[in-house]
C-alpha positions as CSV (number, residue, x, y, z in Angstrom):
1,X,0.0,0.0,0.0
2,X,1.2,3.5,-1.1
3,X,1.0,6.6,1.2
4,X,-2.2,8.0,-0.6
5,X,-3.7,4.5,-0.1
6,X,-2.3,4.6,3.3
7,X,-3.8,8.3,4.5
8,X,-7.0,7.6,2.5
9,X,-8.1,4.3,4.4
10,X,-7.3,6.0,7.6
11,X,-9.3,9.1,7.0
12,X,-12.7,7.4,5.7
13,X,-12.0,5.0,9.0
14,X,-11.2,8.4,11.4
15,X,-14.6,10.2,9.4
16,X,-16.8,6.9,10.7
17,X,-15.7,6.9,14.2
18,X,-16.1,10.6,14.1
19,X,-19.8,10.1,13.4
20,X,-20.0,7.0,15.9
21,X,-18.7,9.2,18.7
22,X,-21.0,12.1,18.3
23,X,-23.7,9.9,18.9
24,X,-21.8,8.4,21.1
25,X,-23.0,5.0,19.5
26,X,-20.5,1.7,19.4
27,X,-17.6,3.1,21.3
28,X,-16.3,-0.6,21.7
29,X,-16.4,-0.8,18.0
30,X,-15.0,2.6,17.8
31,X,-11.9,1.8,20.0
32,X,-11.3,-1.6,18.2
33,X,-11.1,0.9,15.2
34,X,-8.8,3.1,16.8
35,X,-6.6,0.5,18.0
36,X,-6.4,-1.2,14.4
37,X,-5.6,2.3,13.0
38,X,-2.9,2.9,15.6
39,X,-1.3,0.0,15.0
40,X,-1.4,0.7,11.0
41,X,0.5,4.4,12.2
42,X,3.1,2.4,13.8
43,X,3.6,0.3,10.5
44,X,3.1,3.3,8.2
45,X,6.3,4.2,11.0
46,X,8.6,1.7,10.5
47,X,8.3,2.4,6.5
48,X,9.0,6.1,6.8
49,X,5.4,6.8,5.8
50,X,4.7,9.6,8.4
51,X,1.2,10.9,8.6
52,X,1.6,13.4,10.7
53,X,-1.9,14.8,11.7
54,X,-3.8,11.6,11.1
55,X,-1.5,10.1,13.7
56,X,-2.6,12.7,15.8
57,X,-6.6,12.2,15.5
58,X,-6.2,9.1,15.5
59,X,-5.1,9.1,19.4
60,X,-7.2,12.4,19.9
61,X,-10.4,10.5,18.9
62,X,-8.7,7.1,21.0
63,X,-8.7,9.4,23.9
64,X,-12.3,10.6,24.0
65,X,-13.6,7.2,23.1
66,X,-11.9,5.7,26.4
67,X,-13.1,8.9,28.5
68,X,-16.7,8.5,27.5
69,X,-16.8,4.2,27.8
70,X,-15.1,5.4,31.3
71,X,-17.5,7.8,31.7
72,X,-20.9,5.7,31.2
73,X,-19.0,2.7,33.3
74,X,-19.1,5.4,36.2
75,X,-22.9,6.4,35.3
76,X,-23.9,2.5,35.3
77,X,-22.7,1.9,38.3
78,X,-23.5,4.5,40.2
């Protein structure tokens, strides 16, 4: 897979959890996502592909998916 490939399968997968997190719908789907795409950054990595701000949304979007599954854990059990 080429770069373009590369950063175009990451950005239609980063525009889908988008959309899944403002609805805060499937956040375990969402992180699976996440931590598939993270692991694609690392590879991309070890290439010399760097993707720069994709990288960076894909752990900015990582992050508020495991705040808000950590926040509805704290609202079910409360």
């Amino acid at each position: 897979m080429d770069r373009e490939e590369i950063i175009t399968k990451i950005t239609e997968e980063l525009n889908v959890c988008e959309e899944y997190l403002k609805r805060e719908a499937r956040l375990d789907f969402v992180l699976r996502i996440l931590e598939d795409l993270m692991d694609e950054v690392q590879e991309a990595r070890k290439k010399n592909i760097l993707l720069g701000e994709l990288e960076e949304r894909v752990r900015i979007l990582y992050h508020r998916a495991s705040t808000l599954v950590a926040l509805i854990e704290q609202g079910v059990k409360k």
